[in-house]
C-alpha positions in Angstrom: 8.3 -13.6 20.4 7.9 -12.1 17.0 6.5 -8.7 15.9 5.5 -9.2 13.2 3.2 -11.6 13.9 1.5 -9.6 16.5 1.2 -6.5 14.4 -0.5 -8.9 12.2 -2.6 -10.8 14.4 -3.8 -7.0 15.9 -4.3 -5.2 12.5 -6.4 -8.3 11.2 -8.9 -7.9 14.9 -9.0 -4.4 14.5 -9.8 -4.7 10.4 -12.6 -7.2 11.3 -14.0 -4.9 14.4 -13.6 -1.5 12.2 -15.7 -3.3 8.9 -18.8 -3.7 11.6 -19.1 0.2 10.9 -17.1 0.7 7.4 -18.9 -2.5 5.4 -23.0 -1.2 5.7 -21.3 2.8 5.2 -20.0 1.0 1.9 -23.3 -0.4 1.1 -25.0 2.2 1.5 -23.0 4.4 -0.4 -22.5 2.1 -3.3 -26.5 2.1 -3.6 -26.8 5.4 -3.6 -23.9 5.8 -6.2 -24.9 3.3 -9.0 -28.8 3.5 -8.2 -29.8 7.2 -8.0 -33.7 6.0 -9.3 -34.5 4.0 -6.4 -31.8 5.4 -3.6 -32.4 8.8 -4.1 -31.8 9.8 -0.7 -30.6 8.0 2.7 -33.8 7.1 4.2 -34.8 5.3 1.0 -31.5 3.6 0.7 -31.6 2.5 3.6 -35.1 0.8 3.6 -34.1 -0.8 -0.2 -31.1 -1.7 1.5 -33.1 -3.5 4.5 -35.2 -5.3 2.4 -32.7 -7.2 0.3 -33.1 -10.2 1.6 -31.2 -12.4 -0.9 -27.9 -13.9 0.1 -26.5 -14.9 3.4 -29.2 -16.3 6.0 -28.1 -13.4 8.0 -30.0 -11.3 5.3 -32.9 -12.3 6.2 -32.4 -9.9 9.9 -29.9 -7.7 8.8 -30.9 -7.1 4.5 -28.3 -6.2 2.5 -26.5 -4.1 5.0 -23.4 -6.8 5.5 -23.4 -8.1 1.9 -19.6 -7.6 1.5 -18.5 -8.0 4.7 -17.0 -11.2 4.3 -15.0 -10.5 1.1 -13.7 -7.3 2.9 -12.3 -8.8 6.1 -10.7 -11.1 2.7 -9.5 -7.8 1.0 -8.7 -5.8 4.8 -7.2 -8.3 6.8 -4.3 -9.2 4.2 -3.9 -5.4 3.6 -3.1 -5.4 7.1 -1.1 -8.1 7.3 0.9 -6.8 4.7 0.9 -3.4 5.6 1.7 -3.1 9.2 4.8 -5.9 9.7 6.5 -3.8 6.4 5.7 -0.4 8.5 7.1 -1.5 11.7 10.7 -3.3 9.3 11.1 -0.2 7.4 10.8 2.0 10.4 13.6 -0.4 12.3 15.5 -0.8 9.4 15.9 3.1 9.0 16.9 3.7 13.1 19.4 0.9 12.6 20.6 0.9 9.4 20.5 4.8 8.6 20.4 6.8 11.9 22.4 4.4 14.0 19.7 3.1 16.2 18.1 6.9 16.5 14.1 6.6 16.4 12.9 7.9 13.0 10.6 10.8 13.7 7.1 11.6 13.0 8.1 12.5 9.1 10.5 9.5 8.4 7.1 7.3 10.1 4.9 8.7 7.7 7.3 8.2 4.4 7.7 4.5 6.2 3.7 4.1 6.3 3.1 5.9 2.9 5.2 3.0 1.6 3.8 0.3 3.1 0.6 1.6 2.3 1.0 2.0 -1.1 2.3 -1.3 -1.6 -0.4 -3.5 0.5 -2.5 -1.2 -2.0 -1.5 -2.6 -5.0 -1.2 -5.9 -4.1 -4.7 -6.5 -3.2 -6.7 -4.7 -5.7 -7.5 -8.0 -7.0 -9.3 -8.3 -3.7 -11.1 -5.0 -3.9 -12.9 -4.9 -7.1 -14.2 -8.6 -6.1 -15.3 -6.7 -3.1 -16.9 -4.0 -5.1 -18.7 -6.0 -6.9 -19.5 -8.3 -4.5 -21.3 -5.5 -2.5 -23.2 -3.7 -5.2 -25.0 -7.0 -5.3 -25.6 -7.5 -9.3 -23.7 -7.0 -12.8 -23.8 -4.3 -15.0 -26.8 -6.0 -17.0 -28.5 -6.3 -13.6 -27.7 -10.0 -13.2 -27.5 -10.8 -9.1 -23.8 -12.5 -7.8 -24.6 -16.0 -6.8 -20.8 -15.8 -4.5 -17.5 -14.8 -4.2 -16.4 -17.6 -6.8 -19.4 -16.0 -9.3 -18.0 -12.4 -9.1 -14.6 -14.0 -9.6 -15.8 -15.9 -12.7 -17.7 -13.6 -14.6 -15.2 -10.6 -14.0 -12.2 -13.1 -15.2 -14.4 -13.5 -18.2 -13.7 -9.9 -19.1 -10.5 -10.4 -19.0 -7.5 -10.8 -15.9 -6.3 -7.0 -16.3 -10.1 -6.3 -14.7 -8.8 -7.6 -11.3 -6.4 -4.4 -11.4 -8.9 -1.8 -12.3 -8.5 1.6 -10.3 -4.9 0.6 -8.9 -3.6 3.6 -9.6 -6.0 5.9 -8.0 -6.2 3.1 -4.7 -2.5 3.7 -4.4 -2.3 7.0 -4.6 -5.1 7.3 -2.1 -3.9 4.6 0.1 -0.4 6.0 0.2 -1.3 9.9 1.0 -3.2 8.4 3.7 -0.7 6.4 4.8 1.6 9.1 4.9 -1.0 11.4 6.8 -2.1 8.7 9.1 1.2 6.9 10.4 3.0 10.5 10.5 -0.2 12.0 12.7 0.1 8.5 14.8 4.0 8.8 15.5 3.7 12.6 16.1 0.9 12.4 18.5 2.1 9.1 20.1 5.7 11.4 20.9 4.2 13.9 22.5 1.9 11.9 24.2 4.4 9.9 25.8 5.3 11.8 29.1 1.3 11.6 30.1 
């Protein structure tokens, strides 16, 4: 029996059922954001999305809509697997360790998941500009990703300190969200409990 290996075994299936929704939202908003000429508006989008075609065999039913979705479950599973195990230790270690085996409450949760959060950020930015890239399909000169091991290539070309671009804003985000999140969660789940 170990926790932590079930938190991260049931983050990682929830990760890869949650990017059936989040990855073609992603898509789709990325298109719209760095292509305002041609995906002026969500119908559009949508179709220009549909009809590229290059890639994945998949691509040739489902367009560019999943493009990504591979390299996400790459960036969102480890995120997981990082995030949840050092939630559920730092909220153990602070019953035992500071409250003499009390429960933290909903507010102590949240400063334990804004943590974790913030951390499992940091550590795979690496993994999310290869993913943003990755999904808006081409270069700044318009040059189309062959792969994973193409984005990773050309973007180490530019230099390693690329792979850690927007880290400070995907912390911050990640750990106010964390904070919001796992304090809603451990509030809700307590006074849930008697039903």
């Amino acid at each position: 029996e170990n926790p932590a290996l079930s938190h991260m075994m049931a983050a990682s299936f929830g990760e890869a059922a949650a990017c059936l929704v989040r990855v073609p939202t992603e898509v789709i908003k990325a298109k719209m954001q760095t292509d305002p000429l041609h995906a002026s508006s969500l119908p559009k989008t949508f179709q220009l999305v549909l009809s590229e075609t290059h890639g994945s065999p998949l691509s040739k039913f489902t367009g560019g809509l999943y493009r990504g979705y591979g390299i996400t479950l790459m960036r969102e599973i480890p995120f997981a697997m990082i995030q949840f195990p050092m939630y559920e230790a730092l909220k153990k270690y602070w019953a035992d360790h500071l409250q003499d085996g009390v429960p933290v409450n909903p507010v102590q949760a949240a400063a334990c998941g804004s943590f974790s959060g913030g951390v499992a950020a940091g550590l795979t930015t690496p993994l999310d500009v290869i993913k943003t890239r990755l999904m808006l399909g081409a270069d700044k000169d318009g040059r189309l990703y062959q792969s994973v091991g193409d984005v990773v290539r050309r973007t180490s070309q530019e230099g390693l300190g690329v792979f850690f671009s927007g880290i400070q804003p995907r912390v911050m985000w990640i750990s106010i969200g964390g904070f919001v999140f796992f304090g809603a969660y451990e509030g809700f789940k307590s006074a849930l409990s008697p039903i």
